[in-house]
gemmi code that builds the backbone of each chain (N, CA, C; Angstrom):
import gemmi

chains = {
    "A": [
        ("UNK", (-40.793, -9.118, -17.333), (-40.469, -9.772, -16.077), (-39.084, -9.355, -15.602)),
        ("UNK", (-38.878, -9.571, -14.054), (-37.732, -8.861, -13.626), (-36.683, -10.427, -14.182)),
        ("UNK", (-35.459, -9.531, -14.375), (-34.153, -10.190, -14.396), (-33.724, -11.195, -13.199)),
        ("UNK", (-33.901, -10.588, -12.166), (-33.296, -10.688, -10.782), (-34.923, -10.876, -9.630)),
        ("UNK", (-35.752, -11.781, -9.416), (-36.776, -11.657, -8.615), (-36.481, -12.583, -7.107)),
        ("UNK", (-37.363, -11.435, -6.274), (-37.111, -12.307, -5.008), (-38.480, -12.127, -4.304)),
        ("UNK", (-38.562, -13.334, -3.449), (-39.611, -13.814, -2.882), (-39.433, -14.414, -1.004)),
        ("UNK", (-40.391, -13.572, -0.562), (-41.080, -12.510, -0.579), (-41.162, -11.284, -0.527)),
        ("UNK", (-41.461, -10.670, -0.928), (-41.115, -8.809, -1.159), (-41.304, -8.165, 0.488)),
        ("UNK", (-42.224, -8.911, 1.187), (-41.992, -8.621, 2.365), (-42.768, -9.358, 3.422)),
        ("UNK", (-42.345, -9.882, 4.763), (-42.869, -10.481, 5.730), (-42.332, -9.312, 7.214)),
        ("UNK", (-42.950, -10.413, 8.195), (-43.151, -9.992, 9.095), (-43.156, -11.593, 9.626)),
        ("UNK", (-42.474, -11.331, 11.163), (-41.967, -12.542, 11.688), (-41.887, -12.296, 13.112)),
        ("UNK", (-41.963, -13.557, 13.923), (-41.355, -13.431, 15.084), (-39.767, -14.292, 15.715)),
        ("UNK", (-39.320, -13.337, 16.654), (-38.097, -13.873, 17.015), (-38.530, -15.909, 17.185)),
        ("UNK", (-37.318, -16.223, 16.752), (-36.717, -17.964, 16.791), (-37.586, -18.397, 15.659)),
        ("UNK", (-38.371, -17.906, 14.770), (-38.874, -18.716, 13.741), (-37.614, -18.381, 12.479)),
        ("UNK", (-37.379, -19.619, 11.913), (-36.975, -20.105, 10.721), (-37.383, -19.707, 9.476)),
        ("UNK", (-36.901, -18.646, 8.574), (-37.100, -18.028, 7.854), (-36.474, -17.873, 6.009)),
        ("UNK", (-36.614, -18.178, 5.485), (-35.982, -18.360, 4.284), (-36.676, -17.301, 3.421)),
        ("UNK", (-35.865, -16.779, 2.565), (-35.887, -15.839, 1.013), (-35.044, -16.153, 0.129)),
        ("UNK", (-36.251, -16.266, -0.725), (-35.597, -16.923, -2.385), (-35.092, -15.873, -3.432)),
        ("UNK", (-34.494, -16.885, -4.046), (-33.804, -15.496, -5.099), (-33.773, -16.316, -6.731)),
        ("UNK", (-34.448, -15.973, -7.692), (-33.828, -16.800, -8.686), (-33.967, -15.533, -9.739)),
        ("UNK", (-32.724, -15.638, -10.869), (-32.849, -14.650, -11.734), (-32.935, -15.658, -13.287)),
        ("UNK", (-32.876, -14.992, -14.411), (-32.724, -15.315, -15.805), (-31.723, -14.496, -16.608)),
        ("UNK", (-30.805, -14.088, -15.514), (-29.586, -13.542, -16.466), (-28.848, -14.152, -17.017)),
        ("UNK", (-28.774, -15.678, -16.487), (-27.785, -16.387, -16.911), (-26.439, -15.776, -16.407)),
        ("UNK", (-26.009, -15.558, -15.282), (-25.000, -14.858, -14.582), (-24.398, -16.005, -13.680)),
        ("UNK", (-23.170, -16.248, -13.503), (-23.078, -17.848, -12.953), (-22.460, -17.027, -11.585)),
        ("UNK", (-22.648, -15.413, -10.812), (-22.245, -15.662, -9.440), (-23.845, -15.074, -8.905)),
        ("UNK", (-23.779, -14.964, -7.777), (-25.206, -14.652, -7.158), (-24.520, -14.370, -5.873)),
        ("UNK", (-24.976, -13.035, -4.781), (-24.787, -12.512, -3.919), (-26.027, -12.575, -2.682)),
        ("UNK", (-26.316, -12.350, -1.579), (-27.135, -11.961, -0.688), (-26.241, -10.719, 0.240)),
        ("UNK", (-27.536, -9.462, -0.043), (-26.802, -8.216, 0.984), (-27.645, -8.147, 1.915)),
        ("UNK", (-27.614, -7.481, 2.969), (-28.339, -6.420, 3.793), (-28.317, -5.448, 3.616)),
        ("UNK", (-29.342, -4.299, 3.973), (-29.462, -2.891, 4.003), (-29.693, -2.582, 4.982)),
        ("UNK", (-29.058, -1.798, 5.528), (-29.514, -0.687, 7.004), (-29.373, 0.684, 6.860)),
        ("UNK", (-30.295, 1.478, 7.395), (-29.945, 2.671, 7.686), (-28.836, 3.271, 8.041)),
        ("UNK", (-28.057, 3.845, 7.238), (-27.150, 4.414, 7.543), (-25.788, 3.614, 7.424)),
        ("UNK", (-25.895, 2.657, 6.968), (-25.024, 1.437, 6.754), (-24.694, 0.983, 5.497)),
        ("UNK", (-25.225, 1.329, 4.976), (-25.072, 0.600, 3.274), (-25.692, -1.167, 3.239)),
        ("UNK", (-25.086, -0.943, 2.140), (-24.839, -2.476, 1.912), (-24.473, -3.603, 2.300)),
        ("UNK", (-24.796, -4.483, 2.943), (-23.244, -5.397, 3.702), (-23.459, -6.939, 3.185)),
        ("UNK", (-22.248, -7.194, 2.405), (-22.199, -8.540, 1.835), (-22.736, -9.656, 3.032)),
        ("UNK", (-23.618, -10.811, 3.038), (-23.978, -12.298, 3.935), (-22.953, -12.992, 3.150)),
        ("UNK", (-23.349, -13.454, 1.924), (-23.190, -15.029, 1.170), (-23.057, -14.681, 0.330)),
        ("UNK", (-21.658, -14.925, -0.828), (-21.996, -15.466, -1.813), (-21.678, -17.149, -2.549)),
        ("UNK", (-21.747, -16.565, -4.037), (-21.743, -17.811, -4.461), (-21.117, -17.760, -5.723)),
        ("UNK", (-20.133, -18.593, -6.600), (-19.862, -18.262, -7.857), (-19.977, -19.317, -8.623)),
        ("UNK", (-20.507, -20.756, -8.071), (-21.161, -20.986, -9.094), (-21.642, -22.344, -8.169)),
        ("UNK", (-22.722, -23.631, -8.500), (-23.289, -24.462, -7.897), (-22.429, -24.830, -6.438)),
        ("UNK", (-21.218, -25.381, -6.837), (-20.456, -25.888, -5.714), (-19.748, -25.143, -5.069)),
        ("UNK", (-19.758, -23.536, -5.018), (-18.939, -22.772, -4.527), (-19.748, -21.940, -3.650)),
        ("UNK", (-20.060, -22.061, -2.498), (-20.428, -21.083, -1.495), (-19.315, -20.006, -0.143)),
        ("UNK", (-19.157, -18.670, -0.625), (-18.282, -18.178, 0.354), (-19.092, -17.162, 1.470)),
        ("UNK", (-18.543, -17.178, 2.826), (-19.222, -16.118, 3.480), (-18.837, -14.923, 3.312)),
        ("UNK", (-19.671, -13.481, 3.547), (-19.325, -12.647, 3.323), (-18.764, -12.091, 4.490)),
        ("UNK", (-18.794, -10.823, 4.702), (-18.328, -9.644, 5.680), (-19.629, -10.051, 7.504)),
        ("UNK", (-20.539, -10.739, 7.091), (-21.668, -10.755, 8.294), (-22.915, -11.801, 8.370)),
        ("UNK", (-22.055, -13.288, 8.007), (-22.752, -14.394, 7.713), (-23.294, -15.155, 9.076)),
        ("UNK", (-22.566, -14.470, 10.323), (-23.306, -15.300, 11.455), (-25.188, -15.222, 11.606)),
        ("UNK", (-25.436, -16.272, 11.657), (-26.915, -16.237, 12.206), (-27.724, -16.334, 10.653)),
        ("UNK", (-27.098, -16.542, 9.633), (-27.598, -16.774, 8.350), (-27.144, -18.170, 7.593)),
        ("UNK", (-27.506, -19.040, 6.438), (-27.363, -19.818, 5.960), (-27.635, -19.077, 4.429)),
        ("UNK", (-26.949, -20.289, 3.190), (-27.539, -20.201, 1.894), (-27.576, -21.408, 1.541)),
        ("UNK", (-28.769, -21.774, 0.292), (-28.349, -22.810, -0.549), (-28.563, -22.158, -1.855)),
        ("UNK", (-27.292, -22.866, -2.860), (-27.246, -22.107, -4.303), (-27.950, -23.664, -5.220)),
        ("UNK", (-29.601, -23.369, -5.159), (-29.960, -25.107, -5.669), (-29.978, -25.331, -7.254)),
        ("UNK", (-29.293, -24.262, -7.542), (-29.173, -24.381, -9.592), (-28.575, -23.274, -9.804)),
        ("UNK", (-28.042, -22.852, -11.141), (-27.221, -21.526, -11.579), (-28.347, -20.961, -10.763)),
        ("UNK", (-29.244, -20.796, -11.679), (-30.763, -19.750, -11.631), (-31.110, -19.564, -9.831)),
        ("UNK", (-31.355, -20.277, -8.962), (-31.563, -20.461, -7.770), (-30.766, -20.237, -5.963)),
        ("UNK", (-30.442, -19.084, -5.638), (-30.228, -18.647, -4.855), (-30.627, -18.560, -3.348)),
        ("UNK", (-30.690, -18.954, -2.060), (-32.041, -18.745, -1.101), (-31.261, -18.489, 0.315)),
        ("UNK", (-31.699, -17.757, 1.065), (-31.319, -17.181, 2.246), (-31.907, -17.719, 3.098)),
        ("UNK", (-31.182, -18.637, 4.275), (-32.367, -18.822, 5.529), (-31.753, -18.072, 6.965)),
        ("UNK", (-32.624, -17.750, 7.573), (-32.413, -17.102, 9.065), (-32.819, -18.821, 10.438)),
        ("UNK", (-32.324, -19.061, 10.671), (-32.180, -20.213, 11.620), (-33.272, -19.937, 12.574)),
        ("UNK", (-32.521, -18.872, 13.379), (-33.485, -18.481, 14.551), (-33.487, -17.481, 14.242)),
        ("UNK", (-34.490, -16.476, 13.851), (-34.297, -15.128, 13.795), (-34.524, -14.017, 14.875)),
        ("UNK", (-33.788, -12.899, 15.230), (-33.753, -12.203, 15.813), (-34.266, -10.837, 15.774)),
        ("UNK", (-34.444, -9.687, 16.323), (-34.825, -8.387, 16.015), (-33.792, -7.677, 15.556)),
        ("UNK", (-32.767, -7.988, 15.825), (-31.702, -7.143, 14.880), (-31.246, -7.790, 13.397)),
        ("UNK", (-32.139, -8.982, 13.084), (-31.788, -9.212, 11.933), (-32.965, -8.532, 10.919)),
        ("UNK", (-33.740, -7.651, 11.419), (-34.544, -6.395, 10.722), (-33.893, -5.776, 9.901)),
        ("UNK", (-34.706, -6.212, 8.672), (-33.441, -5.080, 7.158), (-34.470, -5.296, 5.644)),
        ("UNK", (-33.623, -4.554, 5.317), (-34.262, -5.533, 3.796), (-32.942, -5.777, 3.037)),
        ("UNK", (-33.337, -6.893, 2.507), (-32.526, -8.106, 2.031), (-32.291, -7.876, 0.510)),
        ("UNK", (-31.234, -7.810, 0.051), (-31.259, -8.303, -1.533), (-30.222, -9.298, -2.255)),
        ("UNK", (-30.891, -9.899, -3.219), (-30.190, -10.791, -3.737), (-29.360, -9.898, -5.235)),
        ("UNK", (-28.162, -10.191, -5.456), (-27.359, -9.870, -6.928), (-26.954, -10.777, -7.590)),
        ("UNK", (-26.403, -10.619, -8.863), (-25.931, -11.667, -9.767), (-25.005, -10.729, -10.416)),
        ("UNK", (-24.109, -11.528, -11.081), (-22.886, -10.888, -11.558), (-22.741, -12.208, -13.111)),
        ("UNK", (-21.957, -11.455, -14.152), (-21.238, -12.415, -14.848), (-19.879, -12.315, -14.372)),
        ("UNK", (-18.840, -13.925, -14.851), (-17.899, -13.639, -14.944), (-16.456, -13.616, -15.461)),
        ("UNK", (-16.243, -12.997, -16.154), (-15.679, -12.647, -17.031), (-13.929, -12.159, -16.564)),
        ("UNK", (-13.105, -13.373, -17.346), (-11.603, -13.262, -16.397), (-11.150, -12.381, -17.022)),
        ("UNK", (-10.178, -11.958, -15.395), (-10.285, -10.133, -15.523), (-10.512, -9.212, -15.668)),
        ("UNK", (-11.470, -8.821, -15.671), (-12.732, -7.876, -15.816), (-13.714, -7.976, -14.145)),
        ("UNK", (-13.701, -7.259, -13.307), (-14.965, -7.408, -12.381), (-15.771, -6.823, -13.107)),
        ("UNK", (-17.127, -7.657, -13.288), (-18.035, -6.949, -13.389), (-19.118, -6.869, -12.743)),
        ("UNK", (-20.072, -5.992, -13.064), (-21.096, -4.741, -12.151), (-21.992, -6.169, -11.850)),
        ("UNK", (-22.915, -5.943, -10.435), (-23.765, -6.594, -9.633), (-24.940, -5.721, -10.606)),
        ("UNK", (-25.922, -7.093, -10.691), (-27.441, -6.415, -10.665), (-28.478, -6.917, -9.772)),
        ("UNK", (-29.318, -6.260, -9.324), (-30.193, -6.544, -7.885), (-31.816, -6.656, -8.277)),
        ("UNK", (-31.597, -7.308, -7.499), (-33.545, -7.996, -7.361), (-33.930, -6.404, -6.461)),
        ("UNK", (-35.373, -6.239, -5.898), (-36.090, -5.650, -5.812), (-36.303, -5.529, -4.357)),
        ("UNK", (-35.663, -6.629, -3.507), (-35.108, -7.026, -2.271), (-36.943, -7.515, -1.825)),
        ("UNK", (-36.151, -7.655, -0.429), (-37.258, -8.299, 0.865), (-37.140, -7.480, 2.028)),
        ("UNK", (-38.609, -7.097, 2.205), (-38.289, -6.281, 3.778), (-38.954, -7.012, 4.461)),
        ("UNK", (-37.678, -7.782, 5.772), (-38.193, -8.489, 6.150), (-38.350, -7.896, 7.989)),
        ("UNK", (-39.099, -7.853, 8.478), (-39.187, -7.554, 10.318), (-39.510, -8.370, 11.321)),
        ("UNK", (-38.785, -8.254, 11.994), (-38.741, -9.342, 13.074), (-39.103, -9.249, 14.714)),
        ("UNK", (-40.203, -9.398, 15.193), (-40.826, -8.907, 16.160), (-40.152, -9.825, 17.376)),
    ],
    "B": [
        ("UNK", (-12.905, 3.935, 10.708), (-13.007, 4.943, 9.652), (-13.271, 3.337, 8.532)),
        ("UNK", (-15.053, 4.697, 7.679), (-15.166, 3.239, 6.436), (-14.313, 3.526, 5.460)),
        ("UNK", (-14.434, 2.367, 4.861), (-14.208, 2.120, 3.227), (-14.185, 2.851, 2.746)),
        ("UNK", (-15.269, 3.403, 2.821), (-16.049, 4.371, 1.614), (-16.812, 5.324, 2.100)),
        ("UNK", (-16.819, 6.704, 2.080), (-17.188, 7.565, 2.735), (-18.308, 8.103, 1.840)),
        ("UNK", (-19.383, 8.787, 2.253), (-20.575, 8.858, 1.350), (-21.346, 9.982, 2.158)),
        ("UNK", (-21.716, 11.249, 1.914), (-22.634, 12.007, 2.670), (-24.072, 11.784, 1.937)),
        ("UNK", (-24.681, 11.261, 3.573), (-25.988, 10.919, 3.042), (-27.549, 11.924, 2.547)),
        ("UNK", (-27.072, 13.253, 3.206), (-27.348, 14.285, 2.814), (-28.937, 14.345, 4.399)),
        ("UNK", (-29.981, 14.794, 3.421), (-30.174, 14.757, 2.163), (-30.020, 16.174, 1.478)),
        ("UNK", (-30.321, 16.266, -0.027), (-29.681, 16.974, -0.805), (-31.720, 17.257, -1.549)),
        ("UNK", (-31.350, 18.637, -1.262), (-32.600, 18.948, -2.392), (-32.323, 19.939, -3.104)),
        ("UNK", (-32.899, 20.010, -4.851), (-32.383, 21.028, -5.855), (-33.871, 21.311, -6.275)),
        ("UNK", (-34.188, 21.969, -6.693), (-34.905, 22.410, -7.780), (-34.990, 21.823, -9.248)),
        ("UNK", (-36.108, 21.892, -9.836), (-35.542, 20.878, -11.352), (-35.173, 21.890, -12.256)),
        ("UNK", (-34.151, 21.379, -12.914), (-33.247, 21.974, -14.237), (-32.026, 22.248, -13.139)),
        ("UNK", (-31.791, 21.806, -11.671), (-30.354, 22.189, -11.664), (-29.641, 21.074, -11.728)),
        ("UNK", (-28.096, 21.443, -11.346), (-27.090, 20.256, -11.444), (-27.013, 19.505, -10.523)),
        ("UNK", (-27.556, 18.450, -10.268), (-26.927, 17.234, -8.744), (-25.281, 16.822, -9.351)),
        ("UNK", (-24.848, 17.187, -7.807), (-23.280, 16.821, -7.582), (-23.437, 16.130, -6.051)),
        ("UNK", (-22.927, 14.878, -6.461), (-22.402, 13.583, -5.364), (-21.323, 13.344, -5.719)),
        ("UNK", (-20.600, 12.486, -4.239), (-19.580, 12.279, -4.782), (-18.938, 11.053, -3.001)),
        ("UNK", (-17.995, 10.590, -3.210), (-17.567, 9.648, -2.615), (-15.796, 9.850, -2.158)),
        ("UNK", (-15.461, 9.418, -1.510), (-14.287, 9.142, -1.094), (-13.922, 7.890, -0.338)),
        ("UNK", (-12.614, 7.273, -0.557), (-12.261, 6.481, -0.561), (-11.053, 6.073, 0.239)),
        ("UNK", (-10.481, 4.888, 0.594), (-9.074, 5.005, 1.398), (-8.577, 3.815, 0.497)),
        ("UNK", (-8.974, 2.504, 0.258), (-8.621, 1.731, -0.926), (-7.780, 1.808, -2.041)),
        ("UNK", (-6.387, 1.976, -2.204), (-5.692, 2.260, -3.010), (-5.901, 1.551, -4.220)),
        ("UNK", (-6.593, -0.184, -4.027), (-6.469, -1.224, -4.789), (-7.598, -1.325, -5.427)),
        ("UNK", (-8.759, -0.154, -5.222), (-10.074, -0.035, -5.749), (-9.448, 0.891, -7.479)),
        ("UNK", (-10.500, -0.220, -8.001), (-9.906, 0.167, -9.904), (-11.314, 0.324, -10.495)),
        ("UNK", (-12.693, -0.228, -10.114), (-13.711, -0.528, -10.466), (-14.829, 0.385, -9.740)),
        ("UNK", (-15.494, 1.571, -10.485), (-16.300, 2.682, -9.614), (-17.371, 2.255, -10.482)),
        ("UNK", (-18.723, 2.583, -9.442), (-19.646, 2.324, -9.585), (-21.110, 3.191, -8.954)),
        ("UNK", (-22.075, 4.243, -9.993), (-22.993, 4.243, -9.522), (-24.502, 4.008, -9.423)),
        ("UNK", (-24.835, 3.668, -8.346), (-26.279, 2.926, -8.160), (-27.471, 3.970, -8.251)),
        ("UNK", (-28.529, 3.923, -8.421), (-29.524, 4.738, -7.994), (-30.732, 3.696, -7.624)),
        ("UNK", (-31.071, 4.153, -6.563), (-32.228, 3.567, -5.952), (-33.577, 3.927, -5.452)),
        ("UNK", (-34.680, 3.764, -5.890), (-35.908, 4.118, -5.474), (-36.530, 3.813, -4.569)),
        ("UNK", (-37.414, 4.379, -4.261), (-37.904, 3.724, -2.321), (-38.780, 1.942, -3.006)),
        ("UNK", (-38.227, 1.350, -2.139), (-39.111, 0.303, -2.291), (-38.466, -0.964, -3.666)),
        ("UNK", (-37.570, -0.420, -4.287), (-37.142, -1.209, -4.855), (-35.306, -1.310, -5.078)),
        ("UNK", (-34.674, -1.869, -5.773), (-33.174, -2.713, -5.348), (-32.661, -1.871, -6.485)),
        ("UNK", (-31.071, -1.442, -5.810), (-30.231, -0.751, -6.765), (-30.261, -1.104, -8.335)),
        ("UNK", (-30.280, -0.199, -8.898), (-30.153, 0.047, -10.442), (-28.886, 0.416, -11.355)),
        ("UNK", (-28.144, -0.075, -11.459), (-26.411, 0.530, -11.697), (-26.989, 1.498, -13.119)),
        ("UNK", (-26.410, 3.100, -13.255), (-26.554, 3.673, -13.605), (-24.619, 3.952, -14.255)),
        ("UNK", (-24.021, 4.187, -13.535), (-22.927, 3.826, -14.578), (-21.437, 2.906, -14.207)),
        ("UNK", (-20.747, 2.668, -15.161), (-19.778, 1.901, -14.392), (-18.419, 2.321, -15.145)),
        ("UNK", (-17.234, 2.779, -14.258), (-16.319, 2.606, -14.933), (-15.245, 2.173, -14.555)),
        ("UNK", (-14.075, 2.319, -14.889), (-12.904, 1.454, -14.672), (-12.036, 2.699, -14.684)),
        ("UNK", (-11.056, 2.569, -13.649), (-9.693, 3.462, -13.461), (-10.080, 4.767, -13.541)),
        ("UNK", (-9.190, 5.728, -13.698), (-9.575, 7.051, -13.787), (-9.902, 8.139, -15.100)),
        ("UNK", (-10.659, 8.992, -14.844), (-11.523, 9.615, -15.934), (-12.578, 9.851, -15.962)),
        ("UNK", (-13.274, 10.324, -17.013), (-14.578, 10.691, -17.293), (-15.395, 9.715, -18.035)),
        ("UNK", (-16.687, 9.602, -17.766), (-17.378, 8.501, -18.444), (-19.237, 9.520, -18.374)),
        ("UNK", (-19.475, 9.777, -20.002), (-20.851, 10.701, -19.984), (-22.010, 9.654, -20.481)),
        ("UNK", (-23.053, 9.903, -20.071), (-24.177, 8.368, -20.260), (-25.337, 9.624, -20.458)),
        ("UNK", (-25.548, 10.173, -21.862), (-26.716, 11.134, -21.399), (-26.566, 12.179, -20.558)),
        ("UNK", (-27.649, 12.610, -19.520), (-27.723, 13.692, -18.368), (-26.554, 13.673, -17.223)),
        ("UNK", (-26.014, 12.026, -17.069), (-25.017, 12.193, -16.325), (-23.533, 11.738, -16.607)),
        ("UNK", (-22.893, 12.144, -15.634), (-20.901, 12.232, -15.958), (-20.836, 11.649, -14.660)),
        ("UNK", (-20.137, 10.297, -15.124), (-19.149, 9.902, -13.556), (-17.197, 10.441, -13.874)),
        ("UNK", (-17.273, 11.224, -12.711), (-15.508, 10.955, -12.738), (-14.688, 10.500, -11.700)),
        ("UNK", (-13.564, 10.033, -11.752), (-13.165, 9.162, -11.038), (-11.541, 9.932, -11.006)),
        ("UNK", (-11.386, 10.321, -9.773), (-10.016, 10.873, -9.517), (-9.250, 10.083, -8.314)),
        ("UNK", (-8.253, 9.010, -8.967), (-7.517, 7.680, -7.993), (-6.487, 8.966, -7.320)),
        ("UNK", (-5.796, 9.818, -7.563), (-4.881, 9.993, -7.008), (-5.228, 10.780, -5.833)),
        ("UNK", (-6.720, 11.329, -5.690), (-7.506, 12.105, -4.596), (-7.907, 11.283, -3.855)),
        ("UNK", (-8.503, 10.157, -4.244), (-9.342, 8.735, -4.031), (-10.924, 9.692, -3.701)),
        ("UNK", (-11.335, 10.040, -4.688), (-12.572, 10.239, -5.105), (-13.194, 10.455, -6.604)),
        ("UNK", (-14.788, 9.921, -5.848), (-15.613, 9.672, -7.313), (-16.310, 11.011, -6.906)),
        ("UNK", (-16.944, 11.411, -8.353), (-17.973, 12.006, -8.441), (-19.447, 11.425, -9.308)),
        ("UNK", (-20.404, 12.230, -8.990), (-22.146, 11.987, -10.207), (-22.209, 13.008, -10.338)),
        ("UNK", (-22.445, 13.356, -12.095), (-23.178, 14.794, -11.775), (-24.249, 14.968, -12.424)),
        ("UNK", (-25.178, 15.222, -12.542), (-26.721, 15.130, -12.888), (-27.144, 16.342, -13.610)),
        ("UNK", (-26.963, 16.649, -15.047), (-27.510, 17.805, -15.362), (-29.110, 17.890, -15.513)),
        ("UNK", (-29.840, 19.006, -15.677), (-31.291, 19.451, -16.110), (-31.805, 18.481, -14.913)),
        ("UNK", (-31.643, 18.179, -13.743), (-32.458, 17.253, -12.894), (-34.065, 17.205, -13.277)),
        ("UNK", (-34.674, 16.094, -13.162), (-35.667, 15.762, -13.375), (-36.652, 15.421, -11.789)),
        ("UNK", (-37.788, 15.761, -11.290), (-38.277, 15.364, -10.142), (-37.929, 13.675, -10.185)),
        ("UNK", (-38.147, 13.118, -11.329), (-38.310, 11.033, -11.446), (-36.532, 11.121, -10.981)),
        ("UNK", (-35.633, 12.008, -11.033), (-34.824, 11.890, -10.597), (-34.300, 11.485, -9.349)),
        ("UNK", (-35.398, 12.062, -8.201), (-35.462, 11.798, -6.818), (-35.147, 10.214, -6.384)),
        ("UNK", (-34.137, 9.860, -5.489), (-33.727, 8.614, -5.162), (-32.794, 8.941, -4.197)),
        ("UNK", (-31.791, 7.199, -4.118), (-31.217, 7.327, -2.934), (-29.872, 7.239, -4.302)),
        ("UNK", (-28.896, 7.425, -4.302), (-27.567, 7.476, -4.717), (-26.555, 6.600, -4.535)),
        ("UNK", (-26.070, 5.229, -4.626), (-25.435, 4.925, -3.976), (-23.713, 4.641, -4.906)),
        ("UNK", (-22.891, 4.656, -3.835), (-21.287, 4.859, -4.889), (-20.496, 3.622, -4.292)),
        ("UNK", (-20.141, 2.910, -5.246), (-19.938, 0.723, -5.265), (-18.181, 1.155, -5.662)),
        ("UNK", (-17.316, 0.069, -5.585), (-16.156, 0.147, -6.193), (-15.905, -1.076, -5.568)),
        ("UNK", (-14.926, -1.959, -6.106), (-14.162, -2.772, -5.983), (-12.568, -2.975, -6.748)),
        ("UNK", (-11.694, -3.563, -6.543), (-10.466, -3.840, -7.239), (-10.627, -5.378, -8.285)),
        ("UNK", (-9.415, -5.417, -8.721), (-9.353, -6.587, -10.104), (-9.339, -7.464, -9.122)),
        ("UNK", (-10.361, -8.185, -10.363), (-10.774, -9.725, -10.042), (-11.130, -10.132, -8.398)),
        ("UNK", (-11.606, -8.912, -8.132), (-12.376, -8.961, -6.380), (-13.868, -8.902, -6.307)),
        ("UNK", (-14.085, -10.029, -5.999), (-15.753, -10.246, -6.041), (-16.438, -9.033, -5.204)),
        ("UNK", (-16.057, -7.921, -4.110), (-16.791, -7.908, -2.539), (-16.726, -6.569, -3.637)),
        ("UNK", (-17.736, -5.844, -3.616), (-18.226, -4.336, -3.630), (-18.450, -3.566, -2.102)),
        ("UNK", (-17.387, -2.870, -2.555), (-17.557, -1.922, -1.233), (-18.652, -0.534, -1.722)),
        ("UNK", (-19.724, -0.301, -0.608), (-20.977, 0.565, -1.173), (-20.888, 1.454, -0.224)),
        ("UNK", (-21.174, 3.390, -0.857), (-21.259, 3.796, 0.354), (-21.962, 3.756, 0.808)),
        ("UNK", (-22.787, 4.583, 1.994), (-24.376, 4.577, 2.873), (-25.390, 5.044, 2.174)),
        ("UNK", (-25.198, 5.741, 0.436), (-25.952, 6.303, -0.505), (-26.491, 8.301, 0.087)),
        ("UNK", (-26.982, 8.353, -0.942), (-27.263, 10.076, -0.726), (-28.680, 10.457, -1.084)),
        ("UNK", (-29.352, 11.028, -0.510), (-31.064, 10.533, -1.313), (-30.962, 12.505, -1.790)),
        ("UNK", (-31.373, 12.287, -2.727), (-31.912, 12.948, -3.606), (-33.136, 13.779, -3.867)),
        ("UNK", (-33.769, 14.812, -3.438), (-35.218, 14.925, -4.205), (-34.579, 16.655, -5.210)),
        ("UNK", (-35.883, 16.340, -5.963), (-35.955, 16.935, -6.940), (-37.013, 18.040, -7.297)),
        ("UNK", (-37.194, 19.224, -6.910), (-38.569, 19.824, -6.723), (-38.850, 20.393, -8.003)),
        ("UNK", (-40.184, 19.692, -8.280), (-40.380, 20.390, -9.613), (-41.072, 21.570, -9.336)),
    ],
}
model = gemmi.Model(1)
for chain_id, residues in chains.items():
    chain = gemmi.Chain(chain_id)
    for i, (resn, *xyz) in enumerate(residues, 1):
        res = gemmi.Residue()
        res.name, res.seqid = resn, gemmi.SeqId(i, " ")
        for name, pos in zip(("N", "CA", "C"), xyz):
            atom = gemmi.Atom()
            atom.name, atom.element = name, gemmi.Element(name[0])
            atom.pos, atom.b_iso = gemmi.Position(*pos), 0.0
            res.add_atom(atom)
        chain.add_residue(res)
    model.add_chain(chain)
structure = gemmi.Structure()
structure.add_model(model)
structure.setup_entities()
C-alpha cells in the first residue's frame, strides 16, 4: 500500500461546485503539504501544515481551503471552483527533525478539471 | 526571473548513454538539493538528497552540487528506457519548510 494516498485520483467538475481532495498517509510524518502542478510551472506550494493545530498558507492559497483532521489526515477544498484551477494536485508529508530539513514525499496526486 | 531555473528539454538519449541535468539557482540561502523523478501519471519520487556542496553517488546516479556557481547537477549512467520520466530539481535552506522546484526535464530513453 502507498505511504502517501490521495483520493480521488481524478475528477472532472464544473465551474462554482465545491470540491474537496483527501490526503491521508502512514508515514507517521507530523508535517503534510498540498501542491499544484502546471505545465511549465512546477510545483507551487497551497497549504501547509506542521502539525494538528498549525495550518500555514503557501505561495497561492486564494480560492482554496484545508482541514488537517488528524496527524494521518490532510484535505483540500476548492469553494467555488474555477477553470483555471485545472491541475493536478498533490499532497506531501515530511518528518521533522530540528535542524535538519527534511525531503517531502508525495502521494500519486489528483487530476482534477474544471469545465 | 525564477528561483530555480530548470530546462525542460525535452532531452532524448539512446540506452547505455549518460543523462546530464542540471539546475541553477539565485538563492544564496538554499543548503538542501534535491532530486525528484517523476512518471506520467504518478507523484514525485525523491531519488536523491543532499546537503551543501559535493558529490553524493546512489548506484547509476551522481548528484553534485556546486553553491559557489549556484548549480546542481543529475547524472545518469548506462540509461535505462524505465528510465524515461520527468526530472525534477527541489532545494530549500535550514529549517525552511517551502521547497523551491524547478519546471522538471522529461527524459526518454530509446532502447
Amino acid at each position: 500500500d502507498a505511504d502517501v494516498t490521495q483520493t480521488p485520483r481524478n475528477r472532472i467538475t464544473k465551474t462554482g461546485k465545491r470540491i474537496m481532495l483527501e490526503c491521508s498517509q502512514t508515514k507517521g510524518h507530523d508535517r503534510m503539504y498540498w501542491y499544484r502542478q502546471d505545465p511549465g510551472l512546477g510545483l507551487r506550494l497551497i497549504y501547509y501544515s506542521f502539525d494538528v493545530k498549525d495550518i500555514n498558507k503557501g505561495e497561492i492559497s486564494d480560492g482554496y481551503s484545508v482541514s488537517r483532521q488528524a496527524q494521518a489526515k490532510f484535505s483540500l477544498s476548492l469553494e467555488s471552483a474555477i477553470p483555471n484551477q485545472t491541475a493536478l494536485y498533490f499532497c506531501a508529508t515530511s518528518d521533522s527533525v530540528q535542524g535538519r530539513n527534511q525531503p517531502q514525499h508525495f502521494g500519486d496526486g489528483t487530476r482534477l478539471s474544471i469545465l | 526571473q525564477k528561483e530555480v531555473e530548470q530546462d525542460p528539454g525535452p532531452l532524448s538519449v539512446p540506452e547505455g548513454a549518460i543523462v546530464s541535468l542540471n539546475c541553477t539557482y539565485s538563492n544564496s540561502a538554499f543548503q538542501y538539493f534535491m532530486w525528484y523523478r517523476q512518471y506520467s501519471r504518478k507523484g514525485p519520487e525523491l531519488l536523491m538528497y543532499t546537503y551543501s556542496s559535493g558529490n553524493k553517488e546512489d548506484g547509476r546516479f551522481t548528484a553534485q552540487v556546486d553553491k559557489s556557481s549556484k548549480y546542481i547537477s543529475l547524472f545518469i549512467r548506462d540509461s535505462q528506457p524505465s528510465d524515461s520520466a520527468t526530472y525534477l530539481c527541489a532545494m530549500s535552506g535550514t529549517n525552511d519548510y517551502k521547497l523551491s522546484f524547478g519546471a522538471g526535464t522529461t527524459v526518454t530513453v530509446r532502447a
